[in-house]
N, C-alpha and C positions, 0 to 999 in steps of 0.2 A: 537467321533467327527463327522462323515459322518453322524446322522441324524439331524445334526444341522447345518452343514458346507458344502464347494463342490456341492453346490448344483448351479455351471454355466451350469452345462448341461443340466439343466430341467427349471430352470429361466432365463431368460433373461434380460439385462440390460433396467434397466428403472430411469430416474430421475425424479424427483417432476415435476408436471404439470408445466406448464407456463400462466401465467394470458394470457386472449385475447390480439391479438395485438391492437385492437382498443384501448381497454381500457386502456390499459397500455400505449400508449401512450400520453393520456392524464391525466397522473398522474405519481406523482414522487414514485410511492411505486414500494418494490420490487417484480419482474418479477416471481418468481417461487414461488408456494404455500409450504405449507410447506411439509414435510413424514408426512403419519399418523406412528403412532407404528408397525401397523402389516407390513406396508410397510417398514420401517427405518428395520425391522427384516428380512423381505424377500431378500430385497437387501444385504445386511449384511452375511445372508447366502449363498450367490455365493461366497466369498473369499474362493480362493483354498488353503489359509495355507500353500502357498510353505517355502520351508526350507530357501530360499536366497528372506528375501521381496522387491523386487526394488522399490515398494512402501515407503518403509520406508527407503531405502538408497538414494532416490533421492527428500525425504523433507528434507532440510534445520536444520528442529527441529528435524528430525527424532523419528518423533511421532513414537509410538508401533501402528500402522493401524490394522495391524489383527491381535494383541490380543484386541481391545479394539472394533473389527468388529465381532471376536466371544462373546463375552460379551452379544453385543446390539443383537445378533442373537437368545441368550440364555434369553433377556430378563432381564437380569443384566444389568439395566440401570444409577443407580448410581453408581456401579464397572467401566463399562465402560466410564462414565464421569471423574471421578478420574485418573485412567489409560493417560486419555486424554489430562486433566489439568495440569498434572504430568510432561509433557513434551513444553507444549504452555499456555504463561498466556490467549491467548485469541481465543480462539479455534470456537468462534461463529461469531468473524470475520473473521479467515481464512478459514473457512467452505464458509464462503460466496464469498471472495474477492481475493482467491490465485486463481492463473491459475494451476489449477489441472492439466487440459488437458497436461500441460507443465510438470509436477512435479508428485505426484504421481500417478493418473488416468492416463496418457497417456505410465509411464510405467508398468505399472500393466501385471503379467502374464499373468492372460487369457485376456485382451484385446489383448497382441501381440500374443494369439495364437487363435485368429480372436471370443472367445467366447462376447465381449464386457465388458469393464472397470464394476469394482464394483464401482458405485458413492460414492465415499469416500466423497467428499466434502459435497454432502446435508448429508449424518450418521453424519461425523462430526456436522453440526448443528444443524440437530435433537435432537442428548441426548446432547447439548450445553443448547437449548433454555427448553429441557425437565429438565434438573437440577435448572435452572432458575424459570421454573414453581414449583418444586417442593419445592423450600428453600433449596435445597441442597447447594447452593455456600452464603457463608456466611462470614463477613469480616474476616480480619488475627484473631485472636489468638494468641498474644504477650507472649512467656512464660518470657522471660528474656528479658529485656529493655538492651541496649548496648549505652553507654554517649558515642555514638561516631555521627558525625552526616555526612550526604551526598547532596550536594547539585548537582541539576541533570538540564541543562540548555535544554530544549527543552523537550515540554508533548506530545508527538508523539511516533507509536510503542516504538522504542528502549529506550526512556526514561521511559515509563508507563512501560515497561517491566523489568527493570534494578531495578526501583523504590520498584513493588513487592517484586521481589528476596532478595532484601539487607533487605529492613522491615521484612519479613518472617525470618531474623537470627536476627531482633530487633533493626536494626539500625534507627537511626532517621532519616528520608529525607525530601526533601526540593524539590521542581521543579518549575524551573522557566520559565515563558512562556511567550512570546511576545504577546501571542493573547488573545481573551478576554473568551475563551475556552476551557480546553484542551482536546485533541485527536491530533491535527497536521491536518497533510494531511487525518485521518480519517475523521474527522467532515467537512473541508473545501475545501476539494480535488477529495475526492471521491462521486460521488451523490447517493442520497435517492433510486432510484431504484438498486443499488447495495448492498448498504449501510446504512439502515434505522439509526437515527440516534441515537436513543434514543438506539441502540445498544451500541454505542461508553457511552454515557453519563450514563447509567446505571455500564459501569464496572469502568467509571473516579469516581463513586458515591461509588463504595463498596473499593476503591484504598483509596478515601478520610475518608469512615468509620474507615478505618485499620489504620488510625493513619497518612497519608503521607499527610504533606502539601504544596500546590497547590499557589502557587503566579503568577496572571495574571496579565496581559499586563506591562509583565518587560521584559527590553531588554538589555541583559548583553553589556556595550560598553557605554549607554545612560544613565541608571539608577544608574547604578554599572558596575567596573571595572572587569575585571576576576581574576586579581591581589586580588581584595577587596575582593570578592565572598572565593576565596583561603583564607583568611584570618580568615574568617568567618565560612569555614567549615574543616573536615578532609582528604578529597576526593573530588573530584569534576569529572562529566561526562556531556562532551560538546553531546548532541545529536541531535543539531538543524535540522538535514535533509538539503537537497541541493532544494533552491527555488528561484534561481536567471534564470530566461526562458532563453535558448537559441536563438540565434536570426538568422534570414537569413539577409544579407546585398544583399538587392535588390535596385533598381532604385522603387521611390515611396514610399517606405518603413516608411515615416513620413505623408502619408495622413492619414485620419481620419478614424476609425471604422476599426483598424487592433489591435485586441486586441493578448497577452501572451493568453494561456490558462487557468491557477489558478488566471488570472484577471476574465474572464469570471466566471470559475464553481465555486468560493468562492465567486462572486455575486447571482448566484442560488443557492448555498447551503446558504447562509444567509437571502435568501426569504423564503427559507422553512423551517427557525429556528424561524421567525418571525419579522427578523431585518428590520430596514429601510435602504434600499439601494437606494440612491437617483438615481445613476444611472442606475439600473435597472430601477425606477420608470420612470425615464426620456423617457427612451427607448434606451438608448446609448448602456447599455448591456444585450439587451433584444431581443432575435433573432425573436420573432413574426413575421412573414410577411414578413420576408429578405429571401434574397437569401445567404444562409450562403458557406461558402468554408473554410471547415479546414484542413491545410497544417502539415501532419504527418500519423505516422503508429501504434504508439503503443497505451497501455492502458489509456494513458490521451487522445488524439487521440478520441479514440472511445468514453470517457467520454462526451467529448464536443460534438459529431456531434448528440449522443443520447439526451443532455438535450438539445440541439438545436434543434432538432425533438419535445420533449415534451413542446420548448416553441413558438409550434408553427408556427415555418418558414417557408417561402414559399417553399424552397426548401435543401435543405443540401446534399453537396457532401464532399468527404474525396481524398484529393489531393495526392498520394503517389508514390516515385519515382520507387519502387522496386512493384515486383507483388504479389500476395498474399501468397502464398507459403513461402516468406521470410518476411512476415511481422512479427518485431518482439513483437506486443500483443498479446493476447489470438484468439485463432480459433473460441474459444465459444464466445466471444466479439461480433468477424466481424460477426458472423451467427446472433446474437441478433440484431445488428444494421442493416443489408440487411433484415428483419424482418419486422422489423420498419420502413422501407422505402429510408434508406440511399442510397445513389449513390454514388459505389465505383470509382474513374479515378483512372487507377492503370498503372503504368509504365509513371509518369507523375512530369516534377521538374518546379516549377514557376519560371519563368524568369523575370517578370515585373508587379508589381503593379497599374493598371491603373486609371487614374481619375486624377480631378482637387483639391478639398479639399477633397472629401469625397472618399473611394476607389468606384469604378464603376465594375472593375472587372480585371481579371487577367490573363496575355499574359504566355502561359504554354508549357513549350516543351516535345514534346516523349522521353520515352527511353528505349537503348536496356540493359539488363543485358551484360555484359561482363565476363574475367575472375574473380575470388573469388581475394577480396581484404586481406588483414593481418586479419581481423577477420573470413575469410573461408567463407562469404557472395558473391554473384556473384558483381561486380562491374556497380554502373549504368555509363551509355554512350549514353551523348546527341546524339540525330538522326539529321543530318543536316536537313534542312529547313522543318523541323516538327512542328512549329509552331501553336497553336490553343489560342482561347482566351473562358474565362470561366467568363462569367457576374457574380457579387457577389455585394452585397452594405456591406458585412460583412464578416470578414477574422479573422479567429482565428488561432494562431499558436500554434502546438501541436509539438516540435521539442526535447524536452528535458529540463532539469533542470542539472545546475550548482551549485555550491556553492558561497555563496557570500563572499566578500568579506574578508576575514580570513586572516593575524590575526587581520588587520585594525578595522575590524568591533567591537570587542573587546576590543580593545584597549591596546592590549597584542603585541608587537613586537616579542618577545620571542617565541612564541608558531607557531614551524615547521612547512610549510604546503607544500605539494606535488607542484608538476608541473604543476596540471591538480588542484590546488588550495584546494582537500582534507586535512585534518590534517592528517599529518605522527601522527602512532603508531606504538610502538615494535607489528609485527607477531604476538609472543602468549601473552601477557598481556593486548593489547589494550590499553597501555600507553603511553600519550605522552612522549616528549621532556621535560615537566615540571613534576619533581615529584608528584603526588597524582591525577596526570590529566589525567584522563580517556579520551575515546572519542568512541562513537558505530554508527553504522547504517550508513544513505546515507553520511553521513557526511565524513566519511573515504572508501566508497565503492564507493560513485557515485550514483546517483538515481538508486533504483533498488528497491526490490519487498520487502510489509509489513512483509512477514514470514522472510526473511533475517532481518530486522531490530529488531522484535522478538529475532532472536538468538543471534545476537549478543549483543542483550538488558541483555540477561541473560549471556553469556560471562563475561561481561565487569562485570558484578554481582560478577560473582565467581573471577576475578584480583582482583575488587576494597575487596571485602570483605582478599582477600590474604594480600593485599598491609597493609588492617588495621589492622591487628593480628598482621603481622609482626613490623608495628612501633609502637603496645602500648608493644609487648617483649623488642623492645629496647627502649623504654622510661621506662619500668619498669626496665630493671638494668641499668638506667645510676640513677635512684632514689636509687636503692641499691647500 
């Protein structure tokens, strides 16, 4: 293994180039070129092989990293794809869109023994997009059809991911999607220089060859009841994601040109699918020329202040109460976007909305960190008469995501939902309160990150697939 592996001591960490900053920011493509081969193998072979991977115990999927990082080392490029697949249905968007730094790269051996991280995230993409190229990934292969069928309400990770699983043992599936789309918050959430898109649409395309179909703009509550849906199928998994914006209740808060977040970047991502958006065309949600200010810290946060850069604003700052240290998006994020020109205010909470109709800008107060609150975070704490004001004609609120209204929205009274308004599930089955009802992802977690909604996509796979052996045994002897 040592002429092929352990090789941190003599190579150094390096990840795929970075297109210029000019250029990139005039354009919505993704930021990083790609590995060539000889590179995706170089880096590859710095994994030290340790006996205990913290790599691989602190992904979520708990991919196999360095067996499928010796592979690509050795040039086993469809072994190591397989390997890879084996454990994530979608391994060329979490190569692209996990915060590694967070998860497996930042605790990687040799990086905490100062040698620098093996870039797992670009290898991951590499032999992703290199099986892609080569027709290695090809639809299911049905050996035995199963008359049982699943209907999956929400076409976002966790559902595309649930959706596979269950087809691969031959069940029939069904997903239904409120949008005219599906991917979810891939296609509509996340932007093109993260996220090209034709990424998402290429694996909804080999999902839909395997047999699994696809119903857009239905919206279970309006079209159909979940009551009716339950009727209609043998299972059911609710995986809608949490898309109701958080709000800040400020003084002003109802002047004009204060947009949610996924108002704004599902208006850019559907210019760059080709749709008509009147109100981008208008200029209502079209940051050109504004002084933008978005009020937030994490990964949608950075989402908007970057397409707000690429659509040209006069100026873009990122309003955040805590300092950078505790911000909780990606490290690599904030470095891309102070890159690109963004202006971090950090240690900074909006107090007042200003202006007559339209906002003009926004009256902001200091703060100091204090003690660690109940999540072990330091607590912020207004500075008395710290006052400053920060001119903006355009305010985007980047604060978090909720879930909507549940069970109302369905029209299901019946079906439990949490305090904090997620649907209760059993711990290990992922089941609701209603026999055969599933539920995965932000839906029952809270917003949180696409490889979590992945796993518990495949989770909720292996219950619902439990759930339905179990009731055709007892409907098979109550026939005998």
């Amino acid at each position: 293994m040592s002429d092929k592996m352990l090789k941190f001591t003599q190579v150094g960490q390096q990840n795929p180039t970075k297109r210029d900053v000019v250029k990139r920011k005039s354009d919505f493509n993704e930021i990083y070129k790609e590995f060539i081969n000889e590179k995706a193998k170089e880096q590859s072979s710095r994994c030290s092989q340790c006996g205990v991977p913290f790599c691989q115990i602190h992904c979520p999927l708990s991919n196999n990293i360095p067996d499928w990082l010796k592979l690509t080392a050795e040039g086993r490029l469809k072994e190591a794809y397989e390997l890879s697949q084996s454990t994530n249905n979608m391994p060329e968007v979490c190569g692209r869109i996990c915060p590694q730094d967070r998860l497996c790269e930042g605790n990687c051996v040799i990086e905490q023994s100062g040698h620098g991280t093996v870039t797992i995230g670009s290898v991951e993409k590499f032999i992703t997009e290199n099986a892609w190229e080569n027709g290695w990934i090809k639809p299911l292969k049905i050996n035995k059809e199963i008359n049982l069928s699943v209907g999956i309400i929400g076409a976002g990770p966790a559902g595309l991911a649930c959706a596979e699983q269950l087809r691969k043992s031959g069940y029939k599936v069904t997903i239904y999607d409120r949008y005219d789309r599906p991917g979810g918050l891939l296609i509509y959430g996340i932007p093109n220089f993260k996220l090209e898109k034709f990424v998402v649409e290429r694996r909804t395309k080999l999902l839909k060859d395997s047999g699994i179909k696809f119903i857009q703009k239905f919206e279970v509550g309006k079209n159909s009841t979940l009551q009716e849906l339950r009727k209609k199928h043998d299972a059911i998994l609710i995986a809608t994601g949490v898309y109701k914006a958080r709000e800040i209740e400020l003084s002003g808060n109802k002047l004009n040109n204060i947009f949610p977040a996924m108002k704004f970047l599902t208006a850019s991502n559907r210019k760059g699918l080709g749709d008509k958006v009147d109100l981008f065309d208008n200029g209502t949600l079209n940051a050109e020329g504004k002084d933008v200010i978005v009020i937030g810290g994490g990964d949608t946060a950075m989402d908007c202040v970057r397409t707000a850069i690429r659509q040209n604003a006069k100026s873009v700052k990122c309003l955040y109460r805590r300092d950078r240290e505790n911000m909780p998006g990606s490290a690599r994020e904030v470095s891309n976007a102070e890159e690109e020109g963004i202006e971090f205010v950090w240690l900074s909470s909006p107090k007042e909305f200003l202006g007559k109709e339209n906002i003009e800008g926004i009256k902001v107060n200091k703060i100091k960190l204090g003690e660690p609150d109940e999540s072990g975070r330091r607590k912020p704490e207004i500075q008395n008469n710290s006052e400053f004001i920060l001119k903006s004609d355009m305010v985007i609120k980047a604060l978090g995501f909720d879930p909507e209204n549940l069970p109302k929205l369905f029209g299901c009274n019946e079906l439990q939902v949490s305090k904090w308004g997620t649907i209760k599930t059993d711990f290990y089955t992922m089941e609701t309160n209603l026999p055969g009802v599933f539920a995965a992802g932000d839906i029952i977690r809270g917003a949180s990150l696409v490889v979590w909604a992945i796993k518990d996509g495949r989770d909720a796979a292996d219950s619902i697939e439990k759930y339905l052996k179990t009731k055709s045994i007892k409907n098979n002897e109550k026939v005998a």
